[in-house]
N, C-alpha and C positions, 0 to 999 in steps of 0.2 A: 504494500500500500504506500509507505514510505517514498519508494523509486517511481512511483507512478506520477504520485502529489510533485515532486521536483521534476520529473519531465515535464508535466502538465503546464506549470510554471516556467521553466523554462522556455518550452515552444511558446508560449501567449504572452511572454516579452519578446521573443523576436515578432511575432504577427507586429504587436503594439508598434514595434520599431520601423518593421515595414510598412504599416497603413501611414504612419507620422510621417516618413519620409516620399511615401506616395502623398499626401494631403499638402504636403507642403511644394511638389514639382505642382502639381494641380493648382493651387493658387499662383505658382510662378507663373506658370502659362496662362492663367485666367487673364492673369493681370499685365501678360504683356500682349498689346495691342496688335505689333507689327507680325503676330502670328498671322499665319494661316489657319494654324488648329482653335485659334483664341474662342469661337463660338460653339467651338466640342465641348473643350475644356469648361467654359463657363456654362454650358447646361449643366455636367456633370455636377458641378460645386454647387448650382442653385439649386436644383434635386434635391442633391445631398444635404445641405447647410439649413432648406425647411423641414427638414425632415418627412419629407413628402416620400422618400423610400433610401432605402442603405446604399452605401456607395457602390458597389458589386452591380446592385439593378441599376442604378443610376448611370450608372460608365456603360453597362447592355442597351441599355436604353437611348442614351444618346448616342452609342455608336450606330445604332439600326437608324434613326431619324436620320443624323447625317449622309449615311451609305444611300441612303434613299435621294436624296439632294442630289 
């Protein structure tokens, strides 16, 4: 039980490190204009920031609208 509880923890500080440093390229790109991707990226973060669904659906989601365009 012991090994299980510190793997467990382990893996969901790296998730945590992961989505933080994904959440943080996502607002870089939101916020920078002279993209191309700029209007992916900010559906993605708007989605996501109202809580209108999780980031995983949110990034499915706007990539199908876009692919669609």
């Amino acid at each position: 039980m012991g090994v299980a509880e510190i793997m467990y923890w382990l893996y969901k500080k790296e998730y945590l490190k992961a989505k933080a440093k994904y959440l943080r390229e996502l607002i870089d790109q939101k916020n920078d204009l002279t993209s191309l991707n700029e209007p992916f990226y900010t559906c993605v973060y708007e989605k996501w920031n109202s809580g209108e669904m999780p980031l995983s659906e949110a990034n499915t989601m706007c990539s199908l609208k876009f692919q669609q365009n």
